[in-house]
N, CA, C and O of each residue as an XYZ file, in Angstrom:
592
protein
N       4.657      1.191     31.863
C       3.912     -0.004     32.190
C       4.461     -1.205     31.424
O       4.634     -2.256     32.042
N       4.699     -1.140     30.347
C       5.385     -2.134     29.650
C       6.746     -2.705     29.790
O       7.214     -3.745     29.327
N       7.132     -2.028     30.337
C       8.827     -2.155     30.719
C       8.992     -3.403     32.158
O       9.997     -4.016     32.517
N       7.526     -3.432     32.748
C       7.433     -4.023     34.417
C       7.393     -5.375     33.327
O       7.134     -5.519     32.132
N       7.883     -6.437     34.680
C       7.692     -7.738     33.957
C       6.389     -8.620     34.209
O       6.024     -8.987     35.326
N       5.947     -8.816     33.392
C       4.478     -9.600     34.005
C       4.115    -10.382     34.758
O       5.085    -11.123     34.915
N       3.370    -10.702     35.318
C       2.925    -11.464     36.189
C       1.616    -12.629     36.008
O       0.474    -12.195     35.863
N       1.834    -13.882     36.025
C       0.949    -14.535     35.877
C      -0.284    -14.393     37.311
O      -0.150    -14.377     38.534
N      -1.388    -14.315     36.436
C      -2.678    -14.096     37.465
C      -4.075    -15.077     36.638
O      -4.168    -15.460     35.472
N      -4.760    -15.197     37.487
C      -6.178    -16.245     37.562
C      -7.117    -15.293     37.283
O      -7.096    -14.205     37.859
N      -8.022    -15.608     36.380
C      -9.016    -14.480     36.138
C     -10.247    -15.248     35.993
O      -9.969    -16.377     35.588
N     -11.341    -15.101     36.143
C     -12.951    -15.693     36.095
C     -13.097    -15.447     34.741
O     -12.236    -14.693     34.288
N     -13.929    -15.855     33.952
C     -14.443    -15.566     32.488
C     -15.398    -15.936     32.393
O     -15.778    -16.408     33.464
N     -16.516    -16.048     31.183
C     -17.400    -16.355     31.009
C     -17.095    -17.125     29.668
O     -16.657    -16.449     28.737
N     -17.211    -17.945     29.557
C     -17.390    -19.242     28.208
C     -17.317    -18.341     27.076
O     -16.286    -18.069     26.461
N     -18.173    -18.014     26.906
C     -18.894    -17.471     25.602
C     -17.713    -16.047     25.387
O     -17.379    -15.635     24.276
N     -17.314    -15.574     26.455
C     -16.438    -14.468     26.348
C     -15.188    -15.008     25.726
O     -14.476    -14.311     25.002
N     -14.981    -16.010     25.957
C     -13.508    -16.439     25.982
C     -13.273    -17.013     24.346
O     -12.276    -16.973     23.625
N     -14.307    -17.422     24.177
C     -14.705    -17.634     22.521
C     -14.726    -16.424     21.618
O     -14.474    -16.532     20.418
N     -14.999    -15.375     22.139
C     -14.725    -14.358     21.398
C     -13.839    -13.649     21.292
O     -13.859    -12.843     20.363
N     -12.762    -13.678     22.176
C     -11.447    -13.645     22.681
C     -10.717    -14.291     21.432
O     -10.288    -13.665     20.462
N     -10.674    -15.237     21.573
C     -10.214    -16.898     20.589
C     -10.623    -16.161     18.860
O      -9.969    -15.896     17.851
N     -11.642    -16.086     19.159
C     -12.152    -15.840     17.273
C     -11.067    -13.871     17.349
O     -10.408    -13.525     16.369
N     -11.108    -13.458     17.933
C     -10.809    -12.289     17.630
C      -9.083    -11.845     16.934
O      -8.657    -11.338     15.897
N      -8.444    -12.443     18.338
C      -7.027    -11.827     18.334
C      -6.413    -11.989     17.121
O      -5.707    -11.178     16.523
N      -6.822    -13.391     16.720
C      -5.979    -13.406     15.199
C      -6.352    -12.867     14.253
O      -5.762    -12.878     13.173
N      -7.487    -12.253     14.515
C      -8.239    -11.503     13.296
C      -7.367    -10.032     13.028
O      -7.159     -9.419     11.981
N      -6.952     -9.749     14.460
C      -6.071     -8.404     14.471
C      -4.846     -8.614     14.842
O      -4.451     -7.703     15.569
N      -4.091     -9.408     14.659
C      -2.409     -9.646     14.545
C      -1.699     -9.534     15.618
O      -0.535     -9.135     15.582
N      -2.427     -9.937     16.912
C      -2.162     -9.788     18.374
C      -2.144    -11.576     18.204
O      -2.931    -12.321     17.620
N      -0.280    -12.004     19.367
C      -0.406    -12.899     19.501
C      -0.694    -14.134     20.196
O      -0.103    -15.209     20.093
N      -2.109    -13.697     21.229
C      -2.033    -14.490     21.751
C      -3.570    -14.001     23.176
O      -3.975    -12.910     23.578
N      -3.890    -15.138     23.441
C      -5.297    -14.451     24.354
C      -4.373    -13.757     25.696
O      -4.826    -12.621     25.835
N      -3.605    -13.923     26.411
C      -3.172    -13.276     27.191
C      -2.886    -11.388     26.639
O      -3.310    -10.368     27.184
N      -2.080    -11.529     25.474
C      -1.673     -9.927     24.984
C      -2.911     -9.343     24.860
O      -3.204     -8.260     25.368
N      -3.885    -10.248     23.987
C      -5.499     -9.085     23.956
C      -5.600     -8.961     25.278
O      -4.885     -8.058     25.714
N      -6.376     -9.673     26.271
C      -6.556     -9.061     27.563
C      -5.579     -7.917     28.227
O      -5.794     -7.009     29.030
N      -4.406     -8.371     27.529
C      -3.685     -6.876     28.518
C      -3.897     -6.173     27.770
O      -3.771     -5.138     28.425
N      -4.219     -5.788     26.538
C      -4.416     -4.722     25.642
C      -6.069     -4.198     25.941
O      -6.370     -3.008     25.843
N      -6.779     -4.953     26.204
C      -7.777     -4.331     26.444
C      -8.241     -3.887     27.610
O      -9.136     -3.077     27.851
N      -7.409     -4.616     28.441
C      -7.184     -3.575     29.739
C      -6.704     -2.655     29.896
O      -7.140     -1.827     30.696
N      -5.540     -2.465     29.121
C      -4.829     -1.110     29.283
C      -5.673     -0.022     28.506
O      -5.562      1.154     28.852
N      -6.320     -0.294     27.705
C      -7.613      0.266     26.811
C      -8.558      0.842     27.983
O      -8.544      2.047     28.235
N      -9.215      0.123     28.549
C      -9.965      0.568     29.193
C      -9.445      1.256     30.429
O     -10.092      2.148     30.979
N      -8.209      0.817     30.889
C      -7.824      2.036     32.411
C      -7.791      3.198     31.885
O      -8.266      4.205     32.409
N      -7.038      3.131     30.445
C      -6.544      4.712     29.655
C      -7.795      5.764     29.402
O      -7.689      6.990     29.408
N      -8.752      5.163     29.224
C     -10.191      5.825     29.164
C     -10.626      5.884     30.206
O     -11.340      6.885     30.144
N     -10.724      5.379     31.458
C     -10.826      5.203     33.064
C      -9.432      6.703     33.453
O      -9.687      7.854     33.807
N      -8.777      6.404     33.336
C      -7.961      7.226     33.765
C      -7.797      8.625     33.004
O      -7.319      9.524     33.695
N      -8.092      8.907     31.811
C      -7.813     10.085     31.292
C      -8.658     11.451     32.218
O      -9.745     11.295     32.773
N      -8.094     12.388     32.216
C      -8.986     13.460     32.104
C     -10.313     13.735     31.706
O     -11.367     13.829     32.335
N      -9.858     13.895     29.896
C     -10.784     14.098     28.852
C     -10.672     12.861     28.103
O      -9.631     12.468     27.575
N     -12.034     12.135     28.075
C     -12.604     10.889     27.383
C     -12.242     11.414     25.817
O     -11.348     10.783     25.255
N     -12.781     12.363     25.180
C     -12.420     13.055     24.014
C     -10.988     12.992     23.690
O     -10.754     12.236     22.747
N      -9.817     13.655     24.279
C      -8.679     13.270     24.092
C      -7.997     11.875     24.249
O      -6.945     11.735     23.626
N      -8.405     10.918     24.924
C      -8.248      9.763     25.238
C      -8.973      8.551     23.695
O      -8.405      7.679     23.038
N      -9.871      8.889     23.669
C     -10.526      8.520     21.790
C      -9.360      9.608     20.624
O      -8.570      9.239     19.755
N      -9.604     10.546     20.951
C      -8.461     11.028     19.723
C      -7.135     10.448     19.394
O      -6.662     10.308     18.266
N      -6.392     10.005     20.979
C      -5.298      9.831     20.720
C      -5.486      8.001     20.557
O      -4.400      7.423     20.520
N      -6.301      7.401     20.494
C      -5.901      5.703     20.184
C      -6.166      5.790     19.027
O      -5.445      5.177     18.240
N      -7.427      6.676     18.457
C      -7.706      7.140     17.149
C      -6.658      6.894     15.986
O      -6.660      6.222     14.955
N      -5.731      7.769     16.638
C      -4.754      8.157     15.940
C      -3.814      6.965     15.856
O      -3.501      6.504     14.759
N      -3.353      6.450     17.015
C      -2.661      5.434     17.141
C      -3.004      4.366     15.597
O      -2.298      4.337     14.589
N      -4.372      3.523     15.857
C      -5.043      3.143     15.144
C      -5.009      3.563     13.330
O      -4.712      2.707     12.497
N      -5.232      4.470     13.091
C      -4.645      5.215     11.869
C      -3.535      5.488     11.713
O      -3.384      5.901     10.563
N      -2.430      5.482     12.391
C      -0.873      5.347     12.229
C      -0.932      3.835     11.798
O      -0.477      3.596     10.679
N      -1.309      3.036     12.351
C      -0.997      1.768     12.383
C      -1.645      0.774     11.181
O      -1.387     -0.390     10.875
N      -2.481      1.631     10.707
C      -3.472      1.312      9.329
C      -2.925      1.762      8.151
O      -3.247      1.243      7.082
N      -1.731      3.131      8.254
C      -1.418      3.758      7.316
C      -0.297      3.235      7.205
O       0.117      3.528      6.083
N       0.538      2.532      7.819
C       1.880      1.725      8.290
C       1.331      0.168      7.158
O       2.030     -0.259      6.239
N       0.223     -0.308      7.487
C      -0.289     -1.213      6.431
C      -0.405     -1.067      5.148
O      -0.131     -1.956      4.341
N      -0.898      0.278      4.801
C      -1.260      0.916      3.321
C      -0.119      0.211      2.917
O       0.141     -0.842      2.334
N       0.696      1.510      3.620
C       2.505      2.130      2.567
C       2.514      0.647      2.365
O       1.959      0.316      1.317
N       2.967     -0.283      3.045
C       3.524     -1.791      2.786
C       2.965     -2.797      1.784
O       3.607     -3.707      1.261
N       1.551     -2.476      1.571
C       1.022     -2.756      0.580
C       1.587     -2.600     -0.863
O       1.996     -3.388     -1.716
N       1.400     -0.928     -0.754
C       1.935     -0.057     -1.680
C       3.094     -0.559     -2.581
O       3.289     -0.719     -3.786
N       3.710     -0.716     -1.517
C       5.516     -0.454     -1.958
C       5.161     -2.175     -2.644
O       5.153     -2.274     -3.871
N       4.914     -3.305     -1.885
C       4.742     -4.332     -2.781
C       4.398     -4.429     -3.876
O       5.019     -4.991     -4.778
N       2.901     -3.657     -3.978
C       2.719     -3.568     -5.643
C       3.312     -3.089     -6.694
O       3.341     -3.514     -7.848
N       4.049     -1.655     -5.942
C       5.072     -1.241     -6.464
C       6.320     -1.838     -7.035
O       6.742     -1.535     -8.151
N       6.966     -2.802     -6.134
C       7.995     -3.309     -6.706
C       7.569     -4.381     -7.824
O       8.150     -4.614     -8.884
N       6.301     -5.024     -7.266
C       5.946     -5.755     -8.606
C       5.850     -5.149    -10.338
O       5.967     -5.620    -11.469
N       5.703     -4.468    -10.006
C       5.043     -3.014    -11.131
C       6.580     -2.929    -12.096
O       6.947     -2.988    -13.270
N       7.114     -2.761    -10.787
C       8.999     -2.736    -11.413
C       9.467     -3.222    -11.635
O      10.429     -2.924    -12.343
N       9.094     -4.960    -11.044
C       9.386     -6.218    -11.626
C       9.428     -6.664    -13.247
O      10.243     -7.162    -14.023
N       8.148     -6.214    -13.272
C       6.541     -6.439    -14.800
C       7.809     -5.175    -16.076
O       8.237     -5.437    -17.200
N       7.962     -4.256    -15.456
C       8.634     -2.953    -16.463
C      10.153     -3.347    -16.433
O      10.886     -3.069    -17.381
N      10.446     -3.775    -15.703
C      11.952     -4.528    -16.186
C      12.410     -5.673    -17.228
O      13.490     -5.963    -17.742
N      11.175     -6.161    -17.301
C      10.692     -7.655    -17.945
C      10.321     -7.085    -19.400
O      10.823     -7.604    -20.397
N       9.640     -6.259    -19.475
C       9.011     -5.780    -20.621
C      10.066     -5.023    -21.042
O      10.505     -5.376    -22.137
N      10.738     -3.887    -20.412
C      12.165     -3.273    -20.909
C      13.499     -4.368    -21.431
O      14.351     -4.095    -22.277
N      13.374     -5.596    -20.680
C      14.675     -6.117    -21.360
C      13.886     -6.823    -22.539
O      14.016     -6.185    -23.584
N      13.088     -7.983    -22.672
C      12.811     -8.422    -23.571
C      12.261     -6.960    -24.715
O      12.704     -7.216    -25.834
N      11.793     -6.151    -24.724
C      12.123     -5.445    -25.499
C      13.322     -4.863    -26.443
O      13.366     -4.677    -27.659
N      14.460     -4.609    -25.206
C      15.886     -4.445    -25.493
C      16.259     -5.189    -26.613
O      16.805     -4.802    -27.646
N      15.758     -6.734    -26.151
C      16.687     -7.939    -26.802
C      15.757     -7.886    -28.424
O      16.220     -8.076    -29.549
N      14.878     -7.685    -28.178
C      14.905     -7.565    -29.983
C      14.691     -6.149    -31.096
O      14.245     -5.939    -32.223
N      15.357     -5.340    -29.904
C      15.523     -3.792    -31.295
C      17.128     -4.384    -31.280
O      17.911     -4.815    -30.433
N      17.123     -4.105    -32.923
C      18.369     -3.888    -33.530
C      18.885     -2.138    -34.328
O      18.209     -1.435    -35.079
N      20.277     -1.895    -33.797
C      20.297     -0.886    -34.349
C      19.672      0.142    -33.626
O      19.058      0.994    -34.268
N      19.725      0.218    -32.270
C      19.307      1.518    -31.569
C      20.347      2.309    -31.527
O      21.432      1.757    -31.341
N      20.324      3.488    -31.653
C      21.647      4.349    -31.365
C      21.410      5.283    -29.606
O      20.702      5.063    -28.623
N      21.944      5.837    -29.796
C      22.001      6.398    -27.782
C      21.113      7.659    -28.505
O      20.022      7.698    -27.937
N      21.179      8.414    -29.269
C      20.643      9.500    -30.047
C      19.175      9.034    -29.796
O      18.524      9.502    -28.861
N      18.558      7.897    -30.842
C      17.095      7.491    -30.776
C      16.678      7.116    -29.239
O      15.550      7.238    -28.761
N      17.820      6.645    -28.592
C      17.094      6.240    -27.031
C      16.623      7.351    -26.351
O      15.443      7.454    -26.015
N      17.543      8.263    -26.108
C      17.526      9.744    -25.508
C      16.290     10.567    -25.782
O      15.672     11.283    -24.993
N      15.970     10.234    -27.523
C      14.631     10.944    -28.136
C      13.559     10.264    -27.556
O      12.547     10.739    -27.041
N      13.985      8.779    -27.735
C      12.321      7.982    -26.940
C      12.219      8.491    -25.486
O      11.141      8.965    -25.130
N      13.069      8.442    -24.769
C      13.086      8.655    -23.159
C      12.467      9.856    -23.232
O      11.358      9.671    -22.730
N      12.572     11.105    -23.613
C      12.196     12.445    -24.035
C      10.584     11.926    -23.731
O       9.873     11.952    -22.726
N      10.381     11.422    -25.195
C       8.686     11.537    -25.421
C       8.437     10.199    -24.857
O       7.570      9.778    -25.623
N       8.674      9.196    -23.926
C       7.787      9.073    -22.885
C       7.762      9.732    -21.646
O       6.718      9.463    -21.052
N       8.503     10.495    -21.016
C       8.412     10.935    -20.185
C       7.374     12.078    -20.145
O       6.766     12.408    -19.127
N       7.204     12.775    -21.635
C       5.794     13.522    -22.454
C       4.706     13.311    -22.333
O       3.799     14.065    -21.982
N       4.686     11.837    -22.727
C       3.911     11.079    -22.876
C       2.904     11.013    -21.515
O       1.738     11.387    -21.393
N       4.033     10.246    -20.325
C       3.627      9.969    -19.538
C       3.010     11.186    -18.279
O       2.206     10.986    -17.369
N       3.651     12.301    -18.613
C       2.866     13.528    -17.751
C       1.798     14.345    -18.380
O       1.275     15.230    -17.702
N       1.345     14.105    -19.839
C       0.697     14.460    -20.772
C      -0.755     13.501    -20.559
O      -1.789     13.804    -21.155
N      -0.672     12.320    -19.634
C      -2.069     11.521    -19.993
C      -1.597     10.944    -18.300
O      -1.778      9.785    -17.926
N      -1.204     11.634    -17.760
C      -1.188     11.055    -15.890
C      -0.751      9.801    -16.108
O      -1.516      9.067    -15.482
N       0.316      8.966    -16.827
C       0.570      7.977    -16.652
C      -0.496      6.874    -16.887
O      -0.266      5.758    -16.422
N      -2.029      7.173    -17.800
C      -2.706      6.329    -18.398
C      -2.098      6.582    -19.628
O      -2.229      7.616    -20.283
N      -1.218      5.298    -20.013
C      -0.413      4.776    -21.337
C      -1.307      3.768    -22.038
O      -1.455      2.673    -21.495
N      -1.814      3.982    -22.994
C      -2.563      2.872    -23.991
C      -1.338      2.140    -24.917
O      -0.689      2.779    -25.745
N      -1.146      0.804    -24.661
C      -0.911     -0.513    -25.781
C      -0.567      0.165    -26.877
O       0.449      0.642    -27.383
N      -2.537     -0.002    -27.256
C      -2.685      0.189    -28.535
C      -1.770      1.639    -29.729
O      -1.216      1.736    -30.824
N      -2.254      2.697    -28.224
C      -1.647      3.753    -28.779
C       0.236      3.984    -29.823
O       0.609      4.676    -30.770
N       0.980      2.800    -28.774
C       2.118      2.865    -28.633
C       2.661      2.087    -29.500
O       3.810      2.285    -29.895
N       1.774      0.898    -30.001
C       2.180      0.153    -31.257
C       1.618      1.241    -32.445
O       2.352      1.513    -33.395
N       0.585      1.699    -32.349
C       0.625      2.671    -33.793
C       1.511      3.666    -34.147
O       1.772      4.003    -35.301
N       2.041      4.199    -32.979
C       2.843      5.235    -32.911
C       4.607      4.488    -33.683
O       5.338      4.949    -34.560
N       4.716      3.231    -32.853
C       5.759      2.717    -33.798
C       5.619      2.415    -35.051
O       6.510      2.516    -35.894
N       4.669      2.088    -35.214
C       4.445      1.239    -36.579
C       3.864      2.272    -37.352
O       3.213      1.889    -38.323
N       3.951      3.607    -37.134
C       3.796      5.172    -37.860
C       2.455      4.705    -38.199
O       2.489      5.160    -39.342
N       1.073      4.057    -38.116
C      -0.005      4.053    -38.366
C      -0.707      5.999    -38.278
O      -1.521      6.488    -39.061
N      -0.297      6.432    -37.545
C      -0.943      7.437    -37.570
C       0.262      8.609    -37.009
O       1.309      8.309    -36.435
N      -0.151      9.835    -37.307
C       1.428     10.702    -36.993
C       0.952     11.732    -35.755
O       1.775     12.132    -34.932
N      -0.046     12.004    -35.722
C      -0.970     12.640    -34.568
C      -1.145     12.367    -33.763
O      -2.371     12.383    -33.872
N      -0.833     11.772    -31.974
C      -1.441     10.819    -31.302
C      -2.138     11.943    -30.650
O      -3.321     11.684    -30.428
N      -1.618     13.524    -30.149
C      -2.330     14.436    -29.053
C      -4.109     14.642    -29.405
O      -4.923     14.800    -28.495
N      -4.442     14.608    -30.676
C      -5.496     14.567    -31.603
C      -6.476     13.329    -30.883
O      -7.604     13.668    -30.526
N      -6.173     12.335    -30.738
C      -6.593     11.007    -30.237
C      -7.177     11.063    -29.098
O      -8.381     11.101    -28.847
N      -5.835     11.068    -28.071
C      -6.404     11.515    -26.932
C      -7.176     12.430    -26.345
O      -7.477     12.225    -25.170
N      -7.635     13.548    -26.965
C      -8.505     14.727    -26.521
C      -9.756     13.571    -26.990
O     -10.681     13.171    -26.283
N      -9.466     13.220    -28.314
C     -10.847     12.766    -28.956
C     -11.538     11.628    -27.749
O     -12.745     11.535    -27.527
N     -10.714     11.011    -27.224
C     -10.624     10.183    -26.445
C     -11.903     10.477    -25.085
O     -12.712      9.623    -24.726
N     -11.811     11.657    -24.604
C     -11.783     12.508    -23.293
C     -13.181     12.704    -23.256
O     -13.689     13.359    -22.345
């Protein structure tokens, strides 16, 4: 059906319909009052025409939730890269003021955050991480239970 080329046609409406038309489409990322009407026509033949009304709701269902979960991920991945943005920022200006790291001490830190970080699901405390440098305390696993 989509592949045919369209055809301009005259249709009757009702005022008040056509206003809701207007307030709608942009609300759902359709561009334009002509595409909703064909979309909601083809909506309604597909339920007119199915077999089973049940399979005909399952499968736009689905459509619908493909198309919601297609939104998530994109979300996602944005915050994500921000996230990676924020930890790149904090990793170099960090970089730039240790003096005297050797590849030995890096290798050991990488070790115990990666410990760290599957040891507490990736909830990392600040606070925790400046005491831990600044040897305030030599115990941190002690903490965190206490924590819990």
């Amino acid at each position: 059906m989509k592949q045919d080329k369209k055809e301009k046609v005259g249709i009757w409406m009702y005022p008040c319909m056509i206003k809701q038309i207007d307030a709608a489409y942009p609300l759902h990322e359709i561009s334009s009052r002509s595409e909703f009407v064909c979309m909601a026509v083809e909506f309604y033949l597909g339920f007119l025409q199915s077999e089973s009304s049940q399979e005909y709701v399952n499968k736009t269902t689905f459509l619908f939730f493909e198309n919601q979960f297609a939104k998530l991920e994109a979300r996602i991945c944005r915050q994500l890269f921000r996230m990676c943005v924020e930890q790149s920022m904090i990793a170099n200006v960090s970089a730039s003021q240790i003096k005297g790291m050797t590849d030995e001490l890096m290798a050991a830190l990488r070790k115990k955050c990666v410990k760290d970080v599957k040891n507490t699901i990736g909830n990392i405390r600040y606070d925790k991480i400046y005491s831990f440098q600044n040897q305030e305390f030599e115990d941190t696993e002690d903490d965190d239970e206490a924590d819990d």
